[in-house]
Backbone as a ProteinNet text record, in pm:
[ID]
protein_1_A
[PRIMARY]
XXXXXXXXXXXXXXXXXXXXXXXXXXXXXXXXXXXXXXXXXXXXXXXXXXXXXXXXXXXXXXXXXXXXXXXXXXXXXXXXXXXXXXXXXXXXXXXXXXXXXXXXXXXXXXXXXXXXXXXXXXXXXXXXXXXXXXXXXXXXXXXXXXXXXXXXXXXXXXXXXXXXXXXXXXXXXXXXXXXXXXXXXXXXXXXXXXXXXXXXXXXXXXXXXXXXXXXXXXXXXXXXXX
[TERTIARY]
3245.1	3340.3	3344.4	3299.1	3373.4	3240.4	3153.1	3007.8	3024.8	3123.9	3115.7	3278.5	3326.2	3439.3	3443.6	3306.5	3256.7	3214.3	3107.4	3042.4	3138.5	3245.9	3337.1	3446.4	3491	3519	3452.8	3322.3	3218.1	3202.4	3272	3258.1	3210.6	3140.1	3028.2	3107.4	3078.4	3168.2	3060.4	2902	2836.3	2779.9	2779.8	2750.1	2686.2	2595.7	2485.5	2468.4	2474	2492	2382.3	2356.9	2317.2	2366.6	2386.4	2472.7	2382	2420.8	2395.1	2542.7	2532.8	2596	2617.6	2729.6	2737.1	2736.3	2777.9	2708	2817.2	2941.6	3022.2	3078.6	2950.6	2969.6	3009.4	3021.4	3130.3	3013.2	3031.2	2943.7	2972.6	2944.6	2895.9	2817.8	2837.5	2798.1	2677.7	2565.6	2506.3	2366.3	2289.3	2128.3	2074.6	2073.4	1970.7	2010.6	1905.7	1938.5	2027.6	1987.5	2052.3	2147.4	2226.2	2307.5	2262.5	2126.4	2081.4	2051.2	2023.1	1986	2029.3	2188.7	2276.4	2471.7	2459	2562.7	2575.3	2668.9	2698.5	2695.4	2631.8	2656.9	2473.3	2494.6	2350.1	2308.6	2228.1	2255.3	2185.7	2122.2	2179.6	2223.1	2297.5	2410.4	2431.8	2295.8	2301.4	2349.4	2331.9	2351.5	2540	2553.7	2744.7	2800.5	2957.6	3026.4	3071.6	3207.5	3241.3	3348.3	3437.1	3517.1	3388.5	3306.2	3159.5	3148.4	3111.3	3070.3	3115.9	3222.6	3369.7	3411.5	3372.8	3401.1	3289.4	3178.6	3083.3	3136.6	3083.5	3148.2	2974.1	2957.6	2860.9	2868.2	2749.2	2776.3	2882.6	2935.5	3043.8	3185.1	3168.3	3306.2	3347.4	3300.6	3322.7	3263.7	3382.6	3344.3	3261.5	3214	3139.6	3221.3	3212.4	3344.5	3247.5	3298.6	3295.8	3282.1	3200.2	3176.1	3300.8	3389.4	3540	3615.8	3594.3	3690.1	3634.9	3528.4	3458.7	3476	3468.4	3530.2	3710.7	3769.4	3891.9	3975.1	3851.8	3878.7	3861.5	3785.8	3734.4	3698.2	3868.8	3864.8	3776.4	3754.1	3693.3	3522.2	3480.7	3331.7	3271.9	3138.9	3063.6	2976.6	2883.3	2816.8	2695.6	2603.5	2475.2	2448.5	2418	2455.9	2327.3	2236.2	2163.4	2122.1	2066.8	2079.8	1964.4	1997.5	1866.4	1822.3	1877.7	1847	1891.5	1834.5	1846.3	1991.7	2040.7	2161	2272.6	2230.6	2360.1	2360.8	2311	2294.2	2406.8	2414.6	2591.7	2683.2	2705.5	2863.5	2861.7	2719.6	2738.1	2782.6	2711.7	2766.8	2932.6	2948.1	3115	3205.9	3146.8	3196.6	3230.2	3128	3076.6	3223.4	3219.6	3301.9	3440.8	3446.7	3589.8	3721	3571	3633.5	3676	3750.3	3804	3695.2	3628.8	3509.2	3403.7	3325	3248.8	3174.4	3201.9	3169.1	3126.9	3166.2	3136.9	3004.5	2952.4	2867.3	2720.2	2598.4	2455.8	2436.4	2324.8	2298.9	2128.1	2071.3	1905.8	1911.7	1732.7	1689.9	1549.8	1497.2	1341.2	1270.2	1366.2	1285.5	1322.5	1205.7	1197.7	1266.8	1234.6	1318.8	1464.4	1509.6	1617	1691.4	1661	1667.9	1705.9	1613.5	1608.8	1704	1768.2	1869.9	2024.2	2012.1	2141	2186.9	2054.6	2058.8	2129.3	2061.7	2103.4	2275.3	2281.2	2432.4	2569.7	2494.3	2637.9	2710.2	2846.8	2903	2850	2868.4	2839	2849.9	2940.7	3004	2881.7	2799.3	2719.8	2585.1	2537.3	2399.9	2315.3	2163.3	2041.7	1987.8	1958.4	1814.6	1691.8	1580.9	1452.7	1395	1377.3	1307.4	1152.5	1065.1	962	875.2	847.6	761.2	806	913.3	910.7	905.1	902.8	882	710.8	657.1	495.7	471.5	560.6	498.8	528.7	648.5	699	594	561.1	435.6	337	284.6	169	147.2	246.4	354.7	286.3	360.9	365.4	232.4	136.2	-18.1	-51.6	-56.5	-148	-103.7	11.2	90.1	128.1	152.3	224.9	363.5	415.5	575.1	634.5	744.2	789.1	885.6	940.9	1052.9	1140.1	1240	1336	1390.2	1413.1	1449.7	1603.9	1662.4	1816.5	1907.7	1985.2	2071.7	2026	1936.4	1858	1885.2	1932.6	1996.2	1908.9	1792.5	1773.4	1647	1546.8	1477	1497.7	1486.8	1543	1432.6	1326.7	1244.2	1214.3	1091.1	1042.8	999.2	971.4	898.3	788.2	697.7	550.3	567.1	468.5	452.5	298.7	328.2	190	120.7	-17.1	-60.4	-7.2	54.4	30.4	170.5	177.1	298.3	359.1	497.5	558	666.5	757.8	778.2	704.5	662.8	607.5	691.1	624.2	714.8	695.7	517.8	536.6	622.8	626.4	693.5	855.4	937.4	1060.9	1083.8	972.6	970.3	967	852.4	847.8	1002	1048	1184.8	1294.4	1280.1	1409.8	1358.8	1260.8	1224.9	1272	1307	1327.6	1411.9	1528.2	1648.7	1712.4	1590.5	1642.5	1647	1741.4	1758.6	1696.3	1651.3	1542	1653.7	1633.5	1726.7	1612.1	1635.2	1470.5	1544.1	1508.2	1582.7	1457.9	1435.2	1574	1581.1	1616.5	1556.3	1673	1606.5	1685	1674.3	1593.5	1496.9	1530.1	1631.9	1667.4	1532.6	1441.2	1306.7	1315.8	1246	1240.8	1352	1452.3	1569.8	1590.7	1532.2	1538.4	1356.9	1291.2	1154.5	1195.5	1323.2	1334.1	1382.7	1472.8	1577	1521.4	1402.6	1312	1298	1196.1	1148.7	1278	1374	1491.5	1511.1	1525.1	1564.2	1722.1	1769.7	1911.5	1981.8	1947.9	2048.2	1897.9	1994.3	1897.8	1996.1	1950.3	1995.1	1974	2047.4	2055.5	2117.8	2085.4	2226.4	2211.7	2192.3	2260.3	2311	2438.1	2502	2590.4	2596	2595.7	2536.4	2388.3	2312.4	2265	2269.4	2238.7	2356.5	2483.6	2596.9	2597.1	2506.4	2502.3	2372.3	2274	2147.2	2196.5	2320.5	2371.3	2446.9	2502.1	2621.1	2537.6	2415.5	2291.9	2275.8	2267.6	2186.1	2272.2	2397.5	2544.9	2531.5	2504.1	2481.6	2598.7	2656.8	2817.4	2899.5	2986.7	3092.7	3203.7	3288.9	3385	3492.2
9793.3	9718.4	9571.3	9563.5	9376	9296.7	9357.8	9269.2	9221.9	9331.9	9357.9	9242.5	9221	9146.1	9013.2	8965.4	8841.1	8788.8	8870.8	8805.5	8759.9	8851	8804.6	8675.6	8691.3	8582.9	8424.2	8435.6	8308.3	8295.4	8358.6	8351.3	8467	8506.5	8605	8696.4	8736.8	8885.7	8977.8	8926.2	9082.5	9086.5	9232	9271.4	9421.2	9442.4	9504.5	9669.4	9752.5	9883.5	9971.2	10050.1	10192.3	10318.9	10396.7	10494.6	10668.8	10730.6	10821.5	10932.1	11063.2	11192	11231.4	11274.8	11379	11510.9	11568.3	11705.5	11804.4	11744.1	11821.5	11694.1	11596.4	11573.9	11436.5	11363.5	11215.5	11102.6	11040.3	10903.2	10787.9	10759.8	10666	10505.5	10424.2	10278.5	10263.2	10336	10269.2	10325.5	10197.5	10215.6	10346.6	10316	10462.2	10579.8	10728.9	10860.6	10907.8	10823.8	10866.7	10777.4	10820.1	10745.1	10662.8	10773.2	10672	10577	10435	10379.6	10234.3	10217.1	10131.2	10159.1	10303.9	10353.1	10395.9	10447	10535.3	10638.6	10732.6	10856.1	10875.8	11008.6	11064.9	11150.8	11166.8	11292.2	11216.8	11297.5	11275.5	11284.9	11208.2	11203.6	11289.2	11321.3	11459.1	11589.3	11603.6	11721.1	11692.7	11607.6	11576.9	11581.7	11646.5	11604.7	11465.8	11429.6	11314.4	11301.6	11371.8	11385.9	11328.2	11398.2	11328.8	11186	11148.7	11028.7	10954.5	10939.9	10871.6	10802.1	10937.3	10892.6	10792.8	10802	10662.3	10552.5	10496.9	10291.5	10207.3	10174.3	10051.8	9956.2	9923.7	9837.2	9897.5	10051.7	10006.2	9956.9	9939.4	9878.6	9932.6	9876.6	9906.2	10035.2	10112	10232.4	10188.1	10337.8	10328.9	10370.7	10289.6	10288.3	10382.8	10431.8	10527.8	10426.3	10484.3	10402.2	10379.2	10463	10443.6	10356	10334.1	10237.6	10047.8	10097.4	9951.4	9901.3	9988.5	9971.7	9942.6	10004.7	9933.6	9832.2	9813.4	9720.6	9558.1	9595.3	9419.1	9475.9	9477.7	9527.2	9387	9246.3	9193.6	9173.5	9264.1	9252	9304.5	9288.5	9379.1	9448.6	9569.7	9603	9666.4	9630.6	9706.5	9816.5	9960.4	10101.7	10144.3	10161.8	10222.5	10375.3	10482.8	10613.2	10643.1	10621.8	10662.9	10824.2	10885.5	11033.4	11114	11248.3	11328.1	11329.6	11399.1	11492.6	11382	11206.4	11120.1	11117.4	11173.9	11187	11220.9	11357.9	11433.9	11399	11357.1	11276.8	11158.3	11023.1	10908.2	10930.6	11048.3	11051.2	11140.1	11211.4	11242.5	11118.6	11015.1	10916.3	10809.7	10788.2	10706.7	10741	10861.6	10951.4	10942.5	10946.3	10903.2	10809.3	10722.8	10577.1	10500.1	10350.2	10287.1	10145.6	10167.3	10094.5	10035.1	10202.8	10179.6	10043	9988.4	9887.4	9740	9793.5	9686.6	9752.6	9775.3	9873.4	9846.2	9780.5	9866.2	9951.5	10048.8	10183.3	10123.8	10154.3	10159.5	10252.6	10282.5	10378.4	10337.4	10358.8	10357.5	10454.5	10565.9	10688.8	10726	10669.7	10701.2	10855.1	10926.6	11029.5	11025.1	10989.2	10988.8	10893.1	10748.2	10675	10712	10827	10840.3	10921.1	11035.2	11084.4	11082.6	10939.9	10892.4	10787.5	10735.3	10699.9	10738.8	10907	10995.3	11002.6	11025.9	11121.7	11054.7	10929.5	10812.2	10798	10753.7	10699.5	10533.1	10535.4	10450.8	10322.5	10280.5	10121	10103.8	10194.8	10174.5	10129.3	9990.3	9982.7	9992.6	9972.4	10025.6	9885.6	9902.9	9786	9893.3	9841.3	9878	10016.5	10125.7	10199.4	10153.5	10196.9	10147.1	10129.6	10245.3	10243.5	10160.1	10107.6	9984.1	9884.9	9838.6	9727.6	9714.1	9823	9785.5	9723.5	9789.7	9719.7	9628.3	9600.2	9429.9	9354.4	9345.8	9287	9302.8	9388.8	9350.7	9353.4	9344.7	9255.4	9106.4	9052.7	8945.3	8818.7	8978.1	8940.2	8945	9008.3	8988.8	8945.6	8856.5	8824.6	8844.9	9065	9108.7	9089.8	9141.2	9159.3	9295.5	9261.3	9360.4	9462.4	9610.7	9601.3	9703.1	9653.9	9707.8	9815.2	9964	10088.1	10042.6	10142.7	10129.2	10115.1	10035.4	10051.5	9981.3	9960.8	9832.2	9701.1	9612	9458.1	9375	9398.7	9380.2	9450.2	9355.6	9407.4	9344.4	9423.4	9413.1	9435.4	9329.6	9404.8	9240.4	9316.3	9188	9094.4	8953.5	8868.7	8930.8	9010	9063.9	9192.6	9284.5	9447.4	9398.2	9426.7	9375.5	9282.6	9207.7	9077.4	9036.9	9148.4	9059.4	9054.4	8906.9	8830	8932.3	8913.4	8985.2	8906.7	8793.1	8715.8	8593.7	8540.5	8470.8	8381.8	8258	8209.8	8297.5	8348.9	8429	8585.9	8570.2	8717.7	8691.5	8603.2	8558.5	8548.4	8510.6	8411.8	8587.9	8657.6	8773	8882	8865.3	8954.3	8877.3	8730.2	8719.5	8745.2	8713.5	8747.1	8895	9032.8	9129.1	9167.8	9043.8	9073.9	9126.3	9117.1	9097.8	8989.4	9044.4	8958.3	8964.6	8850.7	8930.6	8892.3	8992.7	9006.5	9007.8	8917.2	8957.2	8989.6	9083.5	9138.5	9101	9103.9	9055.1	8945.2	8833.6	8707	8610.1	8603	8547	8390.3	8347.7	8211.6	8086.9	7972	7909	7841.1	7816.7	7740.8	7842.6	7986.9	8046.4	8071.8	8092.4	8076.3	7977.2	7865.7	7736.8	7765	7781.9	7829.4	7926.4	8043.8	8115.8	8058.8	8003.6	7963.1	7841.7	7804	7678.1	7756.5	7881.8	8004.6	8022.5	8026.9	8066	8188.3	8248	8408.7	8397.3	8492	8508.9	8538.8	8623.5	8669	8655.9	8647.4	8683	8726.1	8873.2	8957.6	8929.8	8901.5	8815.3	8922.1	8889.4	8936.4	8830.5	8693.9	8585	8503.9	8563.8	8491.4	8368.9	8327	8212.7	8056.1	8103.9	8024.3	8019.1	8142.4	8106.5	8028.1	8050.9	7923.4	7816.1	7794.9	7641.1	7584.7	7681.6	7633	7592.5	7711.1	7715.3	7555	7543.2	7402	7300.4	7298.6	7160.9	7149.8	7226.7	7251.8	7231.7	7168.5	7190.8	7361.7	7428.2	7570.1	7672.3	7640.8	7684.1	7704.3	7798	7760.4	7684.1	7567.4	7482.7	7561.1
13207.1	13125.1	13165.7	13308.4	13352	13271.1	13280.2	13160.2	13052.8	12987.1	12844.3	12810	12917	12948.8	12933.5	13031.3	13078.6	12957	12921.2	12802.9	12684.1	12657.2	12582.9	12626	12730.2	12781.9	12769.5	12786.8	12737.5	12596.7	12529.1	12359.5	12279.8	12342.3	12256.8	12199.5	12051.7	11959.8	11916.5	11946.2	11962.1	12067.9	12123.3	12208	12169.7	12322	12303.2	12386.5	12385.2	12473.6	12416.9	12550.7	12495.4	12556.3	12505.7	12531.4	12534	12603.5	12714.9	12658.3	12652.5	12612.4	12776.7	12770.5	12923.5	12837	12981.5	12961.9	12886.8	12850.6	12751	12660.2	12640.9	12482.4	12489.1	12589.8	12633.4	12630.3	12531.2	12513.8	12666	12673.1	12758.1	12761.2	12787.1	12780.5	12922.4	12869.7	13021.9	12961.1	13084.8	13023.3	13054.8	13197.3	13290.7	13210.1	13189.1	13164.9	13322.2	13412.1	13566.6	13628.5	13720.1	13787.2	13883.6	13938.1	14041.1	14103.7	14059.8	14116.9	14098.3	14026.6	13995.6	14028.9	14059.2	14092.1	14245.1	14285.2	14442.5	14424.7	14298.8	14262.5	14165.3	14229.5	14172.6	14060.2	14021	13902.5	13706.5	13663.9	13491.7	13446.3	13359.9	13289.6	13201	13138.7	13077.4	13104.8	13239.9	13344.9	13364.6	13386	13462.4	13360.9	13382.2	13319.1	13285.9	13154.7	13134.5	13313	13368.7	13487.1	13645.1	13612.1	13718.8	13721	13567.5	13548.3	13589.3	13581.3	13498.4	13704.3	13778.8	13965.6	13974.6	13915.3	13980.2	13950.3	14024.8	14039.9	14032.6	13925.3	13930.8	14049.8	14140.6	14237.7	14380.7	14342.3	14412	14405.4	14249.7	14241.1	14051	13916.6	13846.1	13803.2	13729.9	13651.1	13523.6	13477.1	13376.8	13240.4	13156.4	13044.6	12880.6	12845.1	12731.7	12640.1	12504.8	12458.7	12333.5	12308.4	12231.4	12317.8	12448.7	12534.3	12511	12484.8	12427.5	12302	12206.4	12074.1	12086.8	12136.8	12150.1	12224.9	12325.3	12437.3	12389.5	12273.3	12179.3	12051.7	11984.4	11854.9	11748.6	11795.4	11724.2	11730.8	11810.1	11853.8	11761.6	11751.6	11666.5	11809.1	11757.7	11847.5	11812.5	11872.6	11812.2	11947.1	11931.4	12005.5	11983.5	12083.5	12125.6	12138.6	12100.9	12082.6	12224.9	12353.9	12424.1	12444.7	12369.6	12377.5	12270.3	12237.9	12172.3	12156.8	12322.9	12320.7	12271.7	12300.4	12242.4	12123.5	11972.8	11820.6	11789.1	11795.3	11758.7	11830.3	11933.3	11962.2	11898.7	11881.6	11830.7	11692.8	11615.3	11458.4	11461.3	11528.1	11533.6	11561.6	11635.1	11681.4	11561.6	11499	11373.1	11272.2	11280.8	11144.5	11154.1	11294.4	11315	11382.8	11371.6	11427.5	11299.7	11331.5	11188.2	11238.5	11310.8	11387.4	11341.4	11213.4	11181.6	11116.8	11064.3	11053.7	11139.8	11239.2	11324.2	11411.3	11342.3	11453.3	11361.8	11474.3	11419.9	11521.4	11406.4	11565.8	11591.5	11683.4	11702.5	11806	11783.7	11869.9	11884.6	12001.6	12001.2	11937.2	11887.5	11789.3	11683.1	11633	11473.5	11406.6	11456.1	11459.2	11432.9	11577.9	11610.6	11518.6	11535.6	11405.8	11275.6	11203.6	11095.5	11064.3	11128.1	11149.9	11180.5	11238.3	11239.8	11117.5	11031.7	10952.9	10834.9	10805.4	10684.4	10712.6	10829.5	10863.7	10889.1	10912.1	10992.5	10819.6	10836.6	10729.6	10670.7	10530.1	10448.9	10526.5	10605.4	10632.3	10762.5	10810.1	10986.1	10911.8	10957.4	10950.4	11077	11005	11122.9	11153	11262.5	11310.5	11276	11303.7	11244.5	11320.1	11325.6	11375.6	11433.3	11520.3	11587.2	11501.7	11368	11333	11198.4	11182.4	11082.5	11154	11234.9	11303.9	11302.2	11323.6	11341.3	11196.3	11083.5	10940	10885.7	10985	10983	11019.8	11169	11214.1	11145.6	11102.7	11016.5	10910.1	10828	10651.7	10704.2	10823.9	10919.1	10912.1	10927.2	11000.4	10833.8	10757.6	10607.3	10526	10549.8	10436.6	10314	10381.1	10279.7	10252.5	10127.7	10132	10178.1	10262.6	10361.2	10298	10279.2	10206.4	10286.9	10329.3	10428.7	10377.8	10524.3	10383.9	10419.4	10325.4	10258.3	10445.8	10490.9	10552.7	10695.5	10672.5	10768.2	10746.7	10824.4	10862.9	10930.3	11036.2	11143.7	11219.8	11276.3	11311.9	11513.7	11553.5	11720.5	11805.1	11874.5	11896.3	12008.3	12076.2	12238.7	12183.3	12256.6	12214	12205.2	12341.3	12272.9	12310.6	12296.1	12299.7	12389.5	12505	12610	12596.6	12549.8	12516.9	12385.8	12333.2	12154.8	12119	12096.7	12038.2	11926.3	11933.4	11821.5	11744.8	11799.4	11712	11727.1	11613.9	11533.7	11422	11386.4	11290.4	11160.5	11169.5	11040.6	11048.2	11186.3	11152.5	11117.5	11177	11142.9	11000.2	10961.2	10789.5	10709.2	10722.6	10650.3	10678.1	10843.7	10802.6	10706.6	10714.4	10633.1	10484.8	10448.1	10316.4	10245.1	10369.5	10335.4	10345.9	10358.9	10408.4	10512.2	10629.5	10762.3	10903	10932.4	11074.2	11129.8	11259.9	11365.1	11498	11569.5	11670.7	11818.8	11930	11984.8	12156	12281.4	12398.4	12455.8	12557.2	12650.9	12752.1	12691.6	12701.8	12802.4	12897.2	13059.3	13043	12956.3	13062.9	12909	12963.4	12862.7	12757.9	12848.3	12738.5	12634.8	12651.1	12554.9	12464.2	12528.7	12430.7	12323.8	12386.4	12282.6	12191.3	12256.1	12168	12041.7	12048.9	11990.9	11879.4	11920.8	11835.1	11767.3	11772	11698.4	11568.1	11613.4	11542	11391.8	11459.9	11319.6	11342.6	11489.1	11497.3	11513.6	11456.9	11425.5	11530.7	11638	11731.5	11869.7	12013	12093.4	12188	12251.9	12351.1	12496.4	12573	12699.5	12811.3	12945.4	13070.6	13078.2	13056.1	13092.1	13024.5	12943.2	12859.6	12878.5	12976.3	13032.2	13001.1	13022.2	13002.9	12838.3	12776.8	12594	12544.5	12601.1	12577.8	12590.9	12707.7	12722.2	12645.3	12621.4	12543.1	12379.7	12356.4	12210.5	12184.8	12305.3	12303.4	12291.2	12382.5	12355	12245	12168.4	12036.7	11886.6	11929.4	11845.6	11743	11783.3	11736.7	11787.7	11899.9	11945.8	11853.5	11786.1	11712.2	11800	11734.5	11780.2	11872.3
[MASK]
++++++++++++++++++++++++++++++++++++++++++++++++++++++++++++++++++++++++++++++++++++++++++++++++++++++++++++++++++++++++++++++++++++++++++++++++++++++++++++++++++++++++++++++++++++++++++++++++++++++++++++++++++++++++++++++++++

């Protein structure tokens, strides 16, 4: 929670999570499938209960906050929610259904699958960032200068500057998502040059842990809201 705090504190109203199911059903705000190796406590999260979890301390010091405690903790945020696993699908869409939230919410997943499923099932007001395998046809829409066409409930394509040697945003690739009516959203970007390289580009959002420093790149740039 103190991250998700900070960053708001420095301005920021979206923010970025992925979320993790315990083992009787309790969403969760955290990257790792494990506790290990950011917490004082061991185990998958899959495996523990929400009462398990809930005793680890990040660092030592902060707990790990649910992901309904984040939604109400910054009723004006938006949030784009991460699906890193199977078992988090059916609590995120029970979640979806009965929050007054929805709307402030994109979901992504690295699986197309998974993706496509939370797609069908979430309520009307939740949009998607791009599944993996629309992103590859973004990029190469990009590369042949085809026209791209975004499926129904997609905003946003969220994806690295490159996928191993080969560049992935591009000015043509920026130029072909907005043409299809999407955003390009690009993670996970530490280092102010590129931040300002990005933001030459015309990418809409960029995903940071050092929101700090995209504030002050944003303020150089009169791009800050007042």
């Amino acid at each position: 929670m103190a991250a998700f705090s900070r960053a708001v504190d420095e301005g920021f109203t979206f923010l970025e999570t992925d979320v993790h199911a315990t083992a009787d059903g309790v969403l969760v705000a955290f990257h790792d499938p494990s506790l290990d190796r950011v917490t004082d406590t061991s185990g998958r999260i899959a495996d523990l209960t929400w009462e398990q979890v809930a005793a680890a301390r990040v660092g030592g010091r902060d707990p790990i906050p649910r992901l309904v405690d984040l939604l109400d903790a910054f009723p004006d945020a938006r949030f784009t929610v991460d699906a890193k696993a199977d078992p988090a699908v059916d609590p995120l869409l029970d979640l979806l259904r009965g929050t007054t939230a929805a709307d402030r919410i994109c979901v992504g997943s690295f699986s197309d699958r998974r993706l496509e499923r939370l797609r069908r099932a979430a309520p009307a007001a939740v949009v998607t960032s791009l599944a993996p395998r629309q992103v590859l046809a973004l990029v190469t829409a990009s590369v042949t200068g085809r026209a791209h066409r975004a499926p129904d409930r997609a905003v946003a394509a969220q994806v690295p500057m490159r996928s191993g040697l080969v560049p992935v945003v591009t000015g043509r690739f920026v130029q072909t998502a907005h043409a299809a009516g999407l955003e390009v959203h690009v993670w996970t970007v530490d280092d102010p040059a590129q931040m300002r390289r990005l933001l030459d580009l015309g990418v809409d959002g960029i995903m940071t842990d050092r929101p700090d420093l995209l504030r002050d790149v944003l303020r150089q740039r009169g791009q800050w809201p007042a």
